[in-house]
DONU-211885 format. One record per residue (C-alpha): x, y, z; residue number from 1. Coordinates in nm, 4 decimals. Layout:
<atoms>
ATOM     east    north       up resi
ATOM        X        Y        Z  NUM
...
</atoms>
This chain:
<atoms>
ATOM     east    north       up resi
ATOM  -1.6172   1.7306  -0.4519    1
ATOM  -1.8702   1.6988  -0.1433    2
ATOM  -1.7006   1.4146  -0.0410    3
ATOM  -1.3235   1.5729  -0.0597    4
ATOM  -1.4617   1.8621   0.1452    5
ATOM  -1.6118   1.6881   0.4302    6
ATOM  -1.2974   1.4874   0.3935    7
ATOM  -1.0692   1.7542   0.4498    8
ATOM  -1.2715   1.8533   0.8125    9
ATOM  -1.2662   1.5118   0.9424   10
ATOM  -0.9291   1.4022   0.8782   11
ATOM  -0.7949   1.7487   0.8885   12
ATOM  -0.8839   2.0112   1.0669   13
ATOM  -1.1415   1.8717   1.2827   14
ATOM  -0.8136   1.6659   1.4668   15
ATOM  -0.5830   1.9493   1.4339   16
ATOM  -0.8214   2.1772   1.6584   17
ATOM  -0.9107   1.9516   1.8598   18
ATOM  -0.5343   1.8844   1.9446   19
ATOM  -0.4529   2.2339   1.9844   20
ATOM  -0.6863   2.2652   2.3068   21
ATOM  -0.5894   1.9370   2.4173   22
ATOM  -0.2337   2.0571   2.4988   23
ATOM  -0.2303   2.1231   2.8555   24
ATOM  -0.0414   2.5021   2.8486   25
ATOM   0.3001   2.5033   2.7805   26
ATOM   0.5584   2.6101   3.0344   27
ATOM   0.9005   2.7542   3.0022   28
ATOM   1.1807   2.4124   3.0414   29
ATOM   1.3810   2.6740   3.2154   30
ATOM   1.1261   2.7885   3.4424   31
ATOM   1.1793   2.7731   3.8670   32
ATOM   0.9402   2.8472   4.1171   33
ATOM   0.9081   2.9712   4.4823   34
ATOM   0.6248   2.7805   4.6739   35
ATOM   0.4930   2.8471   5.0330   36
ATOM   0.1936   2.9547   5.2238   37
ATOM   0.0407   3.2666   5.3592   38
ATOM  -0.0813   3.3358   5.7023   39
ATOM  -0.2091   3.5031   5.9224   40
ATOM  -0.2359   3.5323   6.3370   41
ATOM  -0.5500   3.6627   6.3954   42
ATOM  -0.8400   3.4426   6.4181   43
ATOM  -1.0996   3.5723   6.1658   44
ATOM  -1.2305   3.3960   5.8579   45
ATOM  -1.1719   3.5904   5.5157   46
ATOM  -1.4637   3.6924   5.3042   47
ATOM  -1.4838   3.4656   4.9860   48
ATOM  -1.4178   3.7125   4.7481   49
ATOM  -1.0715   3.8198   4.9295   50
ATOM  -0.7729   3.7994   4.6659   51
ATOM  -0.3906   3.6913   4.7555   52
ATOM  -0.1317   3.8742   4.5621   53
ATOM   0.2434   3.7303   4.6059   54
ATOM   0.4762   3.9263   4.4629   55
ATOM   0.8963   3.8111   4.3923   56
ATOM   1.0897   4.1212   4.3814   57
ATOM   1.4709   4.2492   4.3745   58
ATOM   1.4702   4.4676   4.6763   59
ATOM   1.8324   4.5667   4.6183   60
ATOM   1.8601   4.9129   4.6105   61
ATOM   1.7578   5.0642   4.9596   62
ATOM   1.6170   5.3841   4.8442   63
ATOM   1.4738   5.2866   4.4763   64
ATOM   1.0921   5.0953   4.4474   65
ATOM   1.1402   4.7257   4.4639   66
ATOM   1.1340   4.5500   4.1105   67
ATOM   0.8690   4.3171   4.0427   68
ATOM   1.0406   3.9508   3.8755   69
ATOM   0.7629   3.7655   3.9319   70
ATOM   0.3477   3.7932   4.0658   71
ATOM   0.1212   3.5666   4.1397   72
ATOM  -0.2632   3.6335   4.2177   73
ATOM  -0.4969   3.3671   4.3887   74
ATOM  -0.8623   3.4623   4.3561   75
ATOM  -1.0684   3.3477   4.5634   76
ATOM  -0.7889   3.3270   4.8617   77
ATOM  -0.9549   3.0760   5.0287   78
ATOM  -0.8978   3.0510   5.4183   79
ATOM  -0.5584   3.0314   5.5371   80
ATOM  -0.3179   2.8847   5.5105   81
ATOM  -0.2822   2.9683   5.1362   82
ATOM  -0.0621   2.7842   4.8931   83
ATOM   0.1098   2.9584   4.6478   84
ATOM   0.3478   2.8951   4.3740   85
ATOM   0.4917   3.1538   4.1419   86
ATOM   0.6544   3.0850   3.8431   87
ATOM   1.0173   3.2858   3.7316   88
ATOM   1.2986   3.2563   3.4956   89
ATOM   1.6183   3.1708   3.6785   90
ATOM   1.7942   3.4270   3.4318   91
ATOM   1.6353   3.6770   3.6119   92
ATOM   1.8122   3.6178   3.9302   93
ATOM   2.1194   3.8025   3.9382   94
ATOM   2.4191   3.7269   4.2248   95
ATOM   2.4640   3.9263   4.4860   96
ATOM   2.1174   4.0883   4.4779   97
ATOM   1.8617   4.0463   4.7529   98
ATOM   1.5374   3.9062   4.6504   99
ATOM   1.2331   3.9244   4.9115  100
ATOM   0.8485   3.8079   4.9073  101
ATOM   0.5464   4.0249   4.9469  102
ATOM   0.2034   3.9293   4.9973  103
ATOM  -0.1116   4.1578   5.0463  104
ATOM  -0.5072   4.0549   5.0722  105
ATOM  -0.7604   4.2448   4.9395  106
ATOM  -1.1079   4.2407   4.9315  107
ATOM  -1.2460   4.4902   4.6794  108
ATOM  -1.0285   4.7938   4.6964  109
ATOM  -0.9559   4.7799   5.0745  110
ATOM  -0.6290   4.5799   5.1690  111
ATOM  -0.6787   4.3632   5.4644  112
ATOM  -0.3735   4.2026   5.5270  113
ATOM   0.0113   4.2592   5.4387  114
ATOM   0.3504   4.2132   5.4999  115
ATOM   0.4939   4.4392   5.7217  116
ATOM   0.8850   4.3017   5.6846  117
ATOM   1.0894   4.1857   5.4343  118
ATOM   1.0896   3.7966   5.3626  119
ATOM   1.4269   3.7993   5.2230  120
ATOM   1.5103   3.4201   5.0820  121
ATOM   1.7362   3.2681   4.7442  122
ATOM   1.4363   3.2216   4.4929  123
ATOM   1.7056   2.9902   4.3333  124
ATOM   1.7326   2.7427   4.6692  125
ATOM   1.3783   2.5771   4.5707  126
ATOM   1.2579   2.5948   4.9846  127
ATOM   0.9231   2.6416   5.1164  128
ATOM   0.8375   2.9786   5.1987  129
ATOM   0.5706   3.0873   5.4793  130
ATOM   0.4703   3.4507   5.4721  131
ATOM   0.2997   3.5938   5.7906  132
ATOM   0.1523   3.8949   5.7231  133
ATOM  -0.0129   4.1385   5.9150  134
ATOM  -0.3778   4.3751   5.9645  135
ATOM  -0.3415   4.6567   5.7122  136
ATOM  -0.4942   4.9591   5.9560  137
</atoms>
């Protein structure tokens, strides 16, 4: 019975859990993404704890909060230029909406940088995206 038992965990289970964390994570087939970088014009370093947030929202309706599709958050930022990719379902993009980019930098509670315009683009056209923001004051 010994036997059948240590059988069972290395034939069995022992391969099964070792293949579930082998699978990298699974995506959506279906899923797009907006890449690009963030900068900045001013010539100061950012403190290595500093966090990106990049935020894809439908900024549609001029006097209603924008709505969030899609957020990325890159901890540590790093120095710039920062990459970014963020991840969306197409099926969220409706026609004839307008769909901007936001970016802010933080470091701790106190926001560094942001963007100060919209960065209005077609999340569904696949380009490059650079985001200049600016000194949150």
């Amino acid at each position: 019975m010994l036997d059948r038992v240590a059988e069972f965990f290395i034939f069995g289970l022992v391969p099964l859990v070792v293949g579930v964390f082998a699978v990298p994570e699974m995506t959506s087939a279906a899923e797009t993404t907006v890449a690009g970088e963030v900068v900045y014009r001013e010539r100061i370093a950012l403190p290595p704890d500093a966090v990106l947030v990049v935020e894809l929202a439908d900024v549609s309706l001029a006097d209603a909060p924008a709505t969030v599709i899609a957020k990325r958050r890159i901890a540590p930022a790093g120095q710039v230029p920062i990459k970014f990719e963020i991840g969306f379902d197409p099926k969220a993009i409706q026609k004839g909406r307008t769909y901007a980019l936001q970016a802010r930098i933080t470091v701790g509670e106190r926001l560094m940088f942001t963007t100060d315009t919209s960065h209005r683009l077609d999340p569904l056209a696949g380009k490059p995206q650079t985001i200049l923001v600016k000194t949150a004051r």
